[in-house]
matplotlib code that plots the C-alpha trace (Angstrom):
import matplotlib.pyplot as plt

x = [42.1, 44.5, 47.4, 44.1, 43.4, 47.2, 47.3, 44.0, 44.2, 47.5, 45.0, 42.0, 43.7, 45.2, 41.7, 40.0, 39.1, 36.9, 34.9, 32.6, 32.2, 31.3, 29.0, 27.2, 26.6, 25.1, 23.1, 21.9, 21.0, 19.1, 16.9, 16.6, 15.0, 12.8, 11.3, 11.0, 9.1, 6.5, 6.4, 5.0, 2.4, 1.6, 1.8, 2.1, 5.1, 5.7, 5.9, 8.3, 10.9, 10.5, 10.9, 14.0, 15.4, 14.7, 16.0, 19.2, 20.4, 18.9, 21.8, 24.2, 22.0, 21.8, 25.9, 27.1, 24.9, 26.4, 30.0, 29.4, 30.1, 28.3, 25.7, 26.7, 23.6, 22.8, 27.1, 25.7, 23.0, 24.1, 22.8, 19.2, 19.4, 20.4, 17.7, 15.1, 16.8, 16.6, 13.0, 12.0, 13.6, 11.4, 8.4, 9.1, 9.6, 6.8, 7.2, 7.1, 10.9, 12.1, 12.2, 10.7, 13.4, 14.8, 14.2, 16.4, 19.1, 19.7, 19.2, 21.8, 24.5, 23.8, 23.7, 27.8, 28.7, 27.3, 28.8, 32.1, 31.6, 30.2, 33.0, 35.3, 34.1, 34.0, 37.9, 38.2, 36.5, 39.0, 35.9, 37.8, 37.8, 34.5, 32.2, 33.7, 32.5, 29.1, 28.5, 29.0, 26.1, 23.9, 25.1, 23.9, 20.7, 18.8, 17.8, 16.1, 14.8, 13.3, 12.0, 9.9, 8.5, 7.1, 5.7, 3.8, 5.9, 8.0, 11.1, 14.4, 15.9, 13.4, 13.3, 14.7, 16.7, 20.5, 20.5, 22.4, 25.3, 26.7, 26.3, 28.8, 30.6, 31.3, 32.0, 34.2, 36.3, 37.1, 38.1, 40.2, 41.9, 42.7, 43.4, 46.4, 47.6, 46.0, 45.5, 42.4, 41.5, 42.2, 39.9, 37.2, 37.2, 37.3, 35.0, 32.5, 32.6, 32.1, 28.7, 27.5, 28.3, 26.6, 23.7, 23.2, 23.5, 20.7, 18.3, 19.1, 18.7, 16.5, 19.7, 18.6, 20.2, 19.2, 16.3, 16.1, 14.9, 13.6, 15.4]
y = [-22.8, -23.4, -20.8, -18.4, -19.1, -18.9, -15.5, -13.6, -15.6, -13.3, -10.1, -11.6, -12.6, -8.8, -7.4, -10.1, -8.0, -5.4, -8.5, -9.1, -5.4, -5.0, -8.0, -7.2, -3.3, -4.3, -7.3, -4.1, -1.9, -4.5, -5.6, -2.5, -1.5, -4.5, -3.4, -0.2, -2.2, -3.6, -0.1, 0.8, -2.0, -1.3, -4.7, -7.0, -7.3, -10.7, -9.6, -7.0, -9.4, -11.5, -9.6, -8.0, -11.4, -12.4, -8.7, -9.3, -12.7, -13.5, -12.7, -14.7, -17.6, -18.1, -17.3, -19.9, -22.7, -22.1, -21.5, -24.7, -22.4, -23.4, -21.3, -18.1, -17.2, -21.3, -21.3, -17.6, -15.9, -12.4, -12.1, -12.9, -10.5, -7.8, -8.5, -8.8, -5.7, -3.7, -4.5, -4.0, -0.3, 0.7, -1.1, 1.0, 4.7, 6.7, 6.4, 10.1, 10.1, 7.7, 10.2, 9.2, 7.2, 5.7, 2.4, 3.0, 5.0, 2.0, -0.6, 0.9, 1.2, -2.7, -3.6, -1.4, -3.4, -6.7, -6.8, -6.6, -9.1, -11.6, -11.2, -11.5, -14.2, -16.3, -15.7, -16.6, -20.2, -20.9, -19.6, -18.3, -14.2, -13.7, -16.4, -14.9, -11.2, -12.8, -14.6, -10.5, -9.4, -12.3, -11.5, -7.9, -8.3, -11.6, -10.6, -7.0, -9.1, -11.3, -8.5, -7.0, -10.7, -11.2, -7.5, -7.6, -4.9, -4.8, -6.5, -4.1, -5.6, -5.5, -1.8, 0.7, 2.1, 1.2, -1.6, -4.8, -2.5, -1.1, -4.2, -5.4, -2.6, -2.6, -6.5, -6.6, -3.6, -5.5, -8.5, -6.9, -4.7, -8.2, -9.7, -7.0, -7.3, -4.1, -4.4, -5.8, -3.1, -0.8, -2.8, -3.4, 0.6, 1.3, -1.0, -0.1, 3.4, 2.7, 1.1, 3.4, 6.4, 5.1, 3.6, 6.5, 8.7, 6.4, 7.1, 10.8, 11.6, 8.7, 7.0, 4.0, 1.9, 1.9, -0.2, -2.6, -1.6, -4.0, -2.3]
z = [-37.9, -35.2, -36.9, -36.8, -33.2, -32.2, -34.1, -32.1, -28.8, -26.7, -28.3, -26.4, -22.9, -22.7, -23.1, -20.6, -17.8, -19.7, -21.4, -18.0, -17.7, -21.5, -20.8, -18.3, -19.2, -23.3, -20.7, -18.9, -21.7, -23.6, -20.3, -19.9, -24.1, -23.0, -20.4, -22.1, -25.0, -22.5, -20.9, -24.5, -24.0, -20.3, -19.7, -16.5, -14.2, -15.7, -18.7, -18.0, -16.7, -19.3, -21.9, -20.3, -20.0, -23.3, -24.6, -22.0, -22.8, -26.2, -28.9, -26.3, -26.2, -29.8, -30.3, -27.4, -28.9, -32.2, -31.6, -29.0, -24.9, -22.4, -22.2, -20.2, -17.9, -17.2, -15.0, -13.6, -11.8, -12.4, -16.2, -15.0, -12.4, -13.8, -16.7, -14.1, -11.9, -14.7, -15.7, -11.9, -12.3, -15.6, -13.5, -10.8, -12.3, -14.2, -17.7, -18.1, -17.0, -20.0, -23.0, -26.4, -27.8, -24.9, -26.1, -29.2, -27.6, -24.8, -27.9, -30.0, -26.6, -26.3, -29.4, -30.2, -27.1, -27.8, -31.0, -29.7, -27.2, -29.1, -31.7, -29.0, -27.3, -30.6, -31.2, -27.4, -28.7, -31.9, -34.0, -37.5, -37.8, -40.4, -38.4, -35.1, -36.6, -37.8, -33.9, -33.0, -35.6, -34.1, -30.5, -30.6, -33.4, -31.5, -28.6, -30.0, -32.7, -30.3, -28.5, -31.7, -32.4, -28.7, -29.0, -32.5, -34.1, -37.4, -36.5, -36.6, -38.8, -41.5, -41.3, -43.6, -40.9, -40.7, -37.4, -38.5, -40.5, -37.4, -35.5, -38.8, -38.2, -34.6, -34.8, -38.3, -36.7, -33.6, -35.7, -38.2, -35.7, -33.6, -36.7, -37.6, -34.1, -32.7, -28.5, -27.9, -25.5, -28.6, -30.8, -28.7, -28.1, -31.6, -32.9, -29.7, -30.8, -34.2, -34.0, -31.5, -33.7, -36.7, -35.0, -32.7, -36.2, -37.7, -35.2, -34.9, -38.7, -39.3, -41.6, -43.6, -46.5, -49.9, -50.8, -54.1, -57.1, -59.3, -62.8]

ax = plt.figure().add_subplot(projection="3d")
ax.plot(x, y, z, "-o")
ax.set_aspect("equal")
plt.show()
């Protein structure tokens, strides 16, 4: 574990000024498909902000229990703003402007960018390269799963359409590229794009996986 962590750790550090930016904008876009969800629901105020909160900071939650951080919006207040900011702004503005699939377009942005983060942030800790791609996955699925449980729908993850594969994808490429020695501003680009392309692609042409078939 430690040759691991000695081997990632240089790749992190050069990359560590776009981490708080990558943060905070997937924080954004998940408040944000949160609100958006309660929009759908033309609920209360209250429940607005909280289901942007729990949208926003969710996946992180779960992933800096686990990997053993201190929990990242508990040392700062911006997180919880922004998650109550952003569910202020979808209060605020007619629903008309917010096209159809807003929800899923901002969901797939933050979940590309959470996945890198999350993967990111587990090399950061000393977290080994396949758990550190796996605290990505939960980084970026939790919080919309969350979401889906509070709102009474079909969780995204249980449907046929491809959600948790490009969160995989967006996180393994990060790691692997780190892993090789690849700049971690590269990496994080790559793998970033990645997901986005093949999540954005799922929703545009409805893409799903195979389901079983019992032979």
């Amino acid at each position: 574990m430690v040759a691991a962590s000695l081997s990632v750790q240089p790749v992190v550090d050069a990359s560590a000024w776009i981490m708080p930016w990558l943060d905070m904008a997937a924080t954004t876009v998940f408040a944000l498909s949160g609100a958006l969800a309660a929009a759908r629901m033309r609920k209360t105020l209250v429940t607005f902000m909280f289901f942007g909160a729990i949208t926003g900071v969710g996946g992180g939650t779960l992933r800096d229990v686990l990997i053993g951080a201190p929990v990242f919006w508990m040392h700062r207040s911006a997180p919880i703003a922004i998650c109550l900011g952003a569910a202020l702004v979808v209060w605020f503005t007619p629903r008309r402007i917010w096209p159809e699939q807003a929800l899923e377009w901002f969901d797939g942005i933050g979940l590309a960018a959470y996945s890198v983060f999350g993967a990111a942030k587990a090399l950061s800790f000393g977290i080994p390269p396949l758990p550190a791609a796996i605290m990505g996955v939960v980084t970026a699925c939790m919080g919309g799963i969350f979401r889906d449980m509070l709102a009474g729908v079909p969780s995204i993850v249980l449907r046929p359409e491809i959600y948790v594969t490009a969160a995989a994808l967006a996180a393994g490429s990060y790691v692997a590229l780190v892993s090789m020695g690849a700049h971690g501003g590269l990496a994080m680009g790559v793998g970033f794009l990645g997901g986005l392309i093949l999540r954005f692609a799922a929703i545009r042409w409805q893409l799903g996986l195979p389901a079983y078939k019992d032979l």
